[in-house]
C-alpha positions in Angstrom: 12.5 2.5 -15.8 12.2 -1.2 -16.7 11.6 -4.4 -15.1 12.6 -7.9 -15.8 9.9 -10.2 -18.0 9.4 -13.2 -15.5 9.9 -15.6 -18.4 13.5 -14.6 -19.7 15.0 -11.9 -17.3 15.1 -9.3 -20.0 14.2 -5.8 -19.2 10.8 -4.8 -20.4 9.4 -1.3 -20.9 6.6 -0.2 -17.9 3.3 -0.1 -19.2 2.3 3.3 -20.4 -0.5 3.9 -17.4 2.2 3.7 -15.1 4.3 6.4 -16.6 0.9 8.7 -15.8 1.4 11.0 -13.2 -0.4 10.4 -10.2 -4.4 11.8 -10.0 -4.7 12.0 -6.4 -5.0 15.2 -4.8 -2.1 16.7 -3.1 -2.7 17.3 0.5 -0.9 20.0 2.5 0.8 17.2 4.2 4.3 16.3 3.2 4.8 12.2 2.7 7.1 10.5 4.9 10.1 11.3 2.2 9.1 15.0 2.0 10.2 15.2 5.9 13.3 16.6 6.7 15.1 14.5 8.4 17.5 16.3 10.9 18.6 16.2 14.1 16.6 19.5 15.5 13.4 17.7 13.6 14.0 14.5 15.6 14.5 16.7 19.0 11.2 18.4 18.2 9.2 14.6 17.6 10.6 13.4 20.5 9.3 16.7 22.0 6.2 16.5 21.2 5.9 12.7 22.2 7.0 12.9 25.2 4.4 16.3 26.4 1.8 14.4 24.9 2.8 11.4 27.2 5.2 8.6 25.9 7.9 7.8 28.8 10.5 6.8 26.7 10.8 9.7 24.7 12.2 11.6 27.6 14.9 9.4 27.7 15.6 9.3 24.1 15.3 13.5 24.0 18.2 14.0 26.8 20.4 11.3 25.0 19.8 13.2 21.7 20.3 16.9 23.4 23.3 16.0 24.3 24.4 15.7 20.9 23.0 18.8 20.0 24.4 22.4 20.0 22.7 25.3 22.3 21.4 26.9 18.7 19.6 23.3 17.4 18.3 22.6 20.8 16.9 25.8 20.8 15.4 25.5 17.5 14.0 22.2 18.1 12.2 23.9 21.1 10.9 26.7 19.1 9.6 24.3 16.4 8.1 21.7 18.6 6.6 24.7 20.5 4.8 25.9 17.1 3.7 22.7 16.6 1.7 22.9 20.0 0.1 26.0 18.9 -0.9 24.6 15.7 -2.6 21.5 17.8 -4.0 23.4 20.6 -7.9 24.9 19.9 -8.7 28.5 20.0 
């Protein structure tokens, strides 16, 4: 991993406290590139947008259902389903 020294272009080693490894705790929460991106996880986002009240989603989840087989759709339904259960309070 090097950079280029703003005075001559040449490559320059990183400085050795950025080659630590991170100390922040890791929360159960994937990151943004942890998430799988598919097309049964986008049907069960668009899911879940659209029960909890965005309009467009609704048209963006029959556009992307179409493209979808009877097996993902399904999935998609059973995951953004799960994901309710997990929001909804005892």
């Amino acid at each position: 991993m090097t950079r280029p020294s703003p005075r001559n272009g040449i490559a320059k080693r990183p400085h050795k406290a950025s080659l630590k490894p991170s100390t922040r705790s890791r929360s159960a929460t994937p990151t943004a590139q942890a998430l799988r991106r598919t097309p049964v996880e986008a049907c069960k986002w668009i899911t879940l947008a659209a029960v909890h009240g965005l309009k467009e989603a609704a048209i963006f989840k029959v556009a992307l259902e179409k493209k979808l087989t009877p097996d993902q759709r399904s999935r998609a339904q059973q995951l953004a389903n799960a994901a309710l259960k997990r929001q909804t309070p005892n």
